[in-house]
N, C-alpha and C positions, 0 to 999 in steps of 0.2 A: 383765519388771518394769522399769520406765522408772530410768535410772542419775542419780541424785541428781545428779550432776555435770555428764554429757556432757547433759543435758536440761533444762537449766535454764530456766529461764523467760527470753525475749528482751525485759528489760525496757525498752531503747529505745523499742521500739514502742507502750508504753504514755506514752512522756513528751508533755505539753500543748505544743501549740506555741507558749502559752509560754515555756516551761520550754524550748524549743530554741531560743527566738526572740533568747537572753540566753546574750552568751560569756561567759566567766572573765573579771574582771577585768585591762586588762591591768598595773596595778599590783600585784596579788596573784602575778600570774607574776614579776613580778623581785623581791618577798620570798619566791617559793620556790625562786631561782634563789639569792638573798645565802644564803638556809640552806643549800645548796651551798657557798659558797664558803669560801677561809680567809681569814678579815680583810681584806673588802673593805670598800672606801673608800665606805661606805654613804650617798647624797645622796637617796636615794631616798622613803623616810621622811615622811608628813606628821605625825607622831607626835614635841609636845614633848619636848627634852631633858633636862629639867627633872623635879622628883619633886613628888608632890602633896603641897601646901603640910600642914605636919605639924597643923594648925587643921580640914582637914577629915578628916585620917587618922582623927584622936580622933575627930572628930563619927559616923565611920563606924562606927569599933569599938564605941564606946557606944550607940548605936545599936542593933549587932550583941548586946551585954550585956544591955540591956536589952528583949529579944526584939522588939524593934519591929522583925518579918521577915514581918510577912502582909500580904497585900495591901493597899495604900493604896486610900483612893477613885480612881476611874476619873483623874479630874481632877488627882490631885496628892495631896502630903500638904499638910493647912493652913499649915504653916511656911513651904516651901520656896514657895507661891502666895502667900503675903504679900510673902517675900522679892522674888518676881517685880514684882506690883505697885509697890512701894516703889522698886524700880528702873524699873519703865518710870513713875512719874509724875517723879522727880525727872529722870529724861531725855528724856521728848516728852511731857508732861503727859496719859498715857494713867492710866486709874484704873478699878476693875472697878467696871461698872455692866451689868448683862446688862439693866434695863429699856431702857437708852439703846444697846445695842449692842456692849459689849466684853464676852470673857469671854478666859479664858486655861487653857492642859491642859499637862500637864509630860508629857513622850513619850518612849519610846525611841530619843537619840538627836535628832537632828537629821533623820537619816533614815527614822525613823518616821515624823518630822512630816512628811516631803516627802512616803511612800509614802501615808498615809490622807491628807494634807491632798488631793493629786491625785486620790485613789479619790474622794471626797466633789464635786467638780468635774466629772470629766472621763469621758460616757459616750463609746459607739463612735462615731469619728469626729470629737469636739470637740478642739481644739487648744490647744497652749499653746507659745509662744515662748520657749524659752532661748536665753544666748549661746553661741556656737562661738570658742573653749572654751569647755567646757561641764566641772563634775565630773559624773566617769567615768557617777554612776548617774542623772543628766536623762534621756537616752535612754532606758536602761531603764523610765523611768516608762511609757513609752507602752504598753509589753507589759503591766505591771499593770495599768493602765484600759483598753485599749480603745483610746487617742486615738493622737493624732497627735501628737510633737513636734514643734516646728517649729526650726530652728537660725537664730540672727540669727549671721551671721558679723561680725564686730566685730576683724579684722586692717585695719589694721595695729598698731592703739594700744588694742583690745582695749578699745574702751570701750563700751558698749551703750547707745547714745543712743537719742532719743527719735524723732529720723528713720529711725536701722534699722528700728527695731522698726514705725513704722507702714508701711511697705512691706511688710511679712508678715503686717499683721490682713486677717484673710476673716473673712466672716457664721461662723465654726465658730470663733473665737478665746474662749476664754471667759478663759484665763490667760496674763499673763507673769510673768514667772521670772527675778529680777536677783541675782547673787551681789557684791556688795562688802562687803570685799574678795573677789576671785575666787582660786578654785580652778580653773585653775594658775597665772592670773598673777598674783597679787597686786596688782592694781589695785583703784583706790578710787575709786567715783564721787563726783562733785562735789556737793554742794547742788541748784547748778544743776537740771546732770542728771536729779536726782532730781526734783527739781520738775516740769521737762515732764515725764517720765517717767510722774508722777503725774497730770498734766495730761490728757495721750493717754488715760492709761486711764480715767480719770473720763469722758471726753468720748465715750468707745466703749464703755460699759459694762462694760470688763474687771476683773478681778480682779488685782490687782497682789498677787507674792509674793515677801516680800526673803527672801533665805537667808542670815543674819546669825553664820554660827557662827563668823565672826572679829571681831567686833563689839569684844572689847575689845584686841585685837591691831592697831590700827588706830594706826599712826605718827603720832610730831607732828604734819609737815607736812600729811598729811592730815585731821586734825582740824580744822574750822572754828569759829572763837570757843571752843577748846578743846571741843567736844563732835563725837562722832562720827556723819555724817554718815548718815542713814537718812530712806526714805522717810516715815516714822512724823513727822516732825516736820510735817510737810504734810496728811497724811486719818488716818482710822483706817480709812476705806473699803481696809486692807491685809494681809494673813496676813502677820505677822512672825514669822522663826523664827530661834528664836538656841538655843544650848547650852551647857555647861560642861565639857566633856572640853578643847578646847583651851588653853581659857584657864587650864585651873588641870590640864594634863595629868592629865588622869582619864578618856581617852577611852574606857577600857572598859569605865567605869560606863554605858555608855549612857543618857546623862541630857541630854535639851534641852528645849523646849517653845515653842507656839505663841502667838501672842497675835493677837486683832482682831476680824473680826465674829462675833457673838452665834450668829446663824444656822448658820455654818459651824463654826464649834470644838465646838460643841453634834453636829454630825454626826460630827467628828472623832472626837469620843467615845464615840460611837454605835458607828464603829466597833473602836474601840481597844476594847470590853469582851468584843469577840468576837476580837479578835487578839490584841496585847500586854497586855493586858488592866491592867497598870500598868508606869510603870518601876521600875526596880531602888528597892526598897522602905529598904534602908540608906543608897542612894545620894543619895536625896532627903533623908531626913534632916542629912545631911553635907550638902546643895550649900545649904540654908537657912541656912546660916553664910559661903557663898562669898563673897557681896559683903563681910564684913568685913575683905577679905584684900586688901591692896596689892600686885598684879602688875607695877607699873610699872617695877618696875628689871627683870625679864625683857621686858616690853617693849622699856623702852631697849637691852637687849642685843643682842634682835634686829634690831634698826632699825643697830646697830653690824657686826651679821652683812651686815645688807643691801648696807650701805655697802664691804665686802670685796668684795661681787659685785659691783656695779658697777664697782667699779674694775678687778677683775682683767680684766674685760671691754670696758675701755675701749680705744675704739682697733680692734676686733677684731669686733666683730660687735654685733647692736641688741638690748637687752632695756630691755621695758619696765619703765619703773621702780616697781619695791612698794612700795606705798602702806601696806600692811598687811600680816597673815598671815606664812608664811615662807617663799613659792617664789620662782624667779623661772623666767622663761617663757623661755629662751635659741634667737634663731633661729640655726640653722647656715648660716655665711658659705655662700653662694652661689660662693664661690671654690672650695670644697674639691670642689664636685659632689656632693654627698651629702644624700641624706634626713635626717632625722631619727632615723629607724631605724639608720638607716646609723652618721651617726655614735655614738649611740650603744652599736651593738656593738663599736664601736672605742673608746669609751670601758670597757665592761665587760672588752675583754680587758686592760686596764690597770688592771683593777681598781677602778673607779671606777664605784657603782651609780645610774644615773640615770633617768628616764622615759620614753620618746619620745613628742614631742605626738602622734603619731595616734590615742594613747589618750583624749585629750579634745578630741580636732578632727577634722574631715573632714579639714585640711590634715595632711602631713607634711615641717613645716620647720623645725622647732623641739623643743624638748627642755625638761623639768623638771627642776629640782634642786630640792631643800629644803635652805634654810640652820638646818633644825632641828638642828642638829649641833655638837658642839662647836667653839670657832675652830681648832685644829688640827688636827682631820679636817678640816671647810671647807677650811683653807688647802692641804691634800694633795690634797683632791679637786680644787680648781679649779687648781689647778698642772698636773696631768693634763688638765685640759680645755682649759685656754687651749692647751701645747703641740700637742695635737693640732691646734687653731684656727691655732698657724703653722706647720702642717706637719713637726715634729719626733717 
């Protein structure tokens, strides 16, 4: 009689390749390395320090009271898609008309929207261009569709111009893929920018798709004539994706959505009714109040945080400077001899938890922090960093 135990089933051999084709995050490994540790000097975090604003806490409970827990339409709940509208016409004069071409879907996440907006694009073999850095889950997309990513390397100044990017279109290019501000560097593309940007792909029939989930985290200086700098002010011919977990730290409501052609978010949904089939149903309720909320002095703050990092790093080694978001992309001095990885472990055995860029680059020279943090952890953490930077 076969032993329950010693014969178990070799369930490897059953996994999709896929499902093998996709490592662990390597950011999830050093949040389960900090829950190991005792009181480290946690940098590692893209996760506001801040608590959700007490305006949508109510909106959620009530919510939650008043049984509004069953599924919403595919698309959204009606409040929280007015909400949307209302914001993108007073900011790129976008306005739902599905006979002219716009429509909009509220998703799980931000990363929802990437996973089906790419399924809905991209069969075997078609490509889509992001930049290196890249966040963590670009590459992965290729395993979900079938396709190819393609990496625009954008060191040294991490910008993803409009000349990388047309060196890597081939007849298989259907999408690019712009993150401003970026995840990991905090960089903010220009107007400019954006315009060729926009220009290239209109002119090669690509699909342009901005990944916007720091859209209101976007620093004075980078704001142009006070408004935050998107491709959306240029075509609608664009998949815009934005969210509310960072902005208003609620990231585990998983709540973002897409906005732009008719055609495509209509397939979006297509699929979303066989997968996620809506977002969190309370959460929407809450996020149709979100824009009445002034986050600007946590903005100013962190633009205050930023300003710490650059300075402790003056002098000492290159980071590009954040335009927006809350990291910053730190390369390691070429003096020390050391990877990224490297130093890094040398920063964890001091207690100091940070990233290593190989996690979101081919390259390994640089390292992630998040100034999501209070300013005296910040100022401990990077006390630890810089000395190491002079050899101490």
């Amino acid at each position: 009689m076969p032993n329950a135990i010693t014969d178990r089933l070799d369930v490897t051999k059953l996994l999709s390749h896929r499902a093998n084709s996709i490592d662990a995050s390597g950011i999830r490994k050093v949040f389960d390395l900090a829950a190991k540790m005792k009181d480290p000097i946690n940098l590692s975090i893209g996760q506001p320090d801040f608590p959700v604003p007490d305006l949508l806490k109510a909106a959620a409970i009530k919510a939650i009271q008043e049984d509004r827990n069953a599924y919403t339409p595919t698309q959204g709940c009606p409040e929280l898609l007015a909400a949307i509208w209302n914001r993108l016409g007073s900011e790129v004069g976008w306005h739902k008309d599905a006979e002219h071409g716009l429509s909009a879907i509220v998703t799980s996440g931000t990363s929802g929207a990437l996973v089906l907006g790419m399924m809905c694009l991209l069969d075997d073999g078609d490509e889509a261009i992001v930049p290196d850095p890249y966040f963590v889950m670009y590459p992965a997309l290729a395993a979900f569709t079938g396709g190819k990513i393609v990496l625009c390397d954008t060191y040294p100044d991490f910008r993803m111009t409009a000349a990388r990017i047309e060196k890597l279109i081939t007849p298989r290019t259907k999408a690019v893929l712009i993150n401003s501000p970026g995840n990991p560097t905090s960089v903010v593309l220009s107007a400019r920018e954006l315009q060729d940007i926009v220009d290239l792909c209109r002119a090669r029939g690509i699909l342009l798709i901005s990944d916007e989930i720091y859209d209101e985290f976007t620093f004075s200086e980078s704001r142009e004539d006070g408004k935050f700098p998107t491709p959306a002010r240029f075509t609608q011919d664009c998949l815009l994706i934005r969210g509310f977990g960072k902005t208003y730290g609620c990231t585990g409501w998983r709540l973002g959505y897409v906005a732009g052609p008719h055609e495509i978010v209509q397939s979006i949904a297509k699929l979303q009714q066989y997968t996620y089939v809506c977002a969190p149903s309370m959460a929407q309720y809450a996020a149709a109040h979100a824009y009445e909320i002034d986050m600007q002095p946590w903005v100013d703050r962190f633009e205050r945080r930023r300003d710490m990092v650059l300075e402790a790093f003056r002098g000492l080694t290159e980071v590009a400077r954040p335009g927006g978001a809350f990291y910053a992309f730190v390369k390691v001095p070429p003096s020390l001899g050391m990877t990224g990885s490297e130093f890094v472990e040398h920063a964890i055995a001091r207690g100091v938890l940070i990233i290593p860029g190989k996690v979101f680059s081919k390259h390994d020279t640089h390292f992630r922090l998040s100034f999501a943090a209070k300013e005296e952890t910040l100022a401990r953490g990077l006390a630890v960093l810089t000395a190491i930077m002079r050899g101490e």
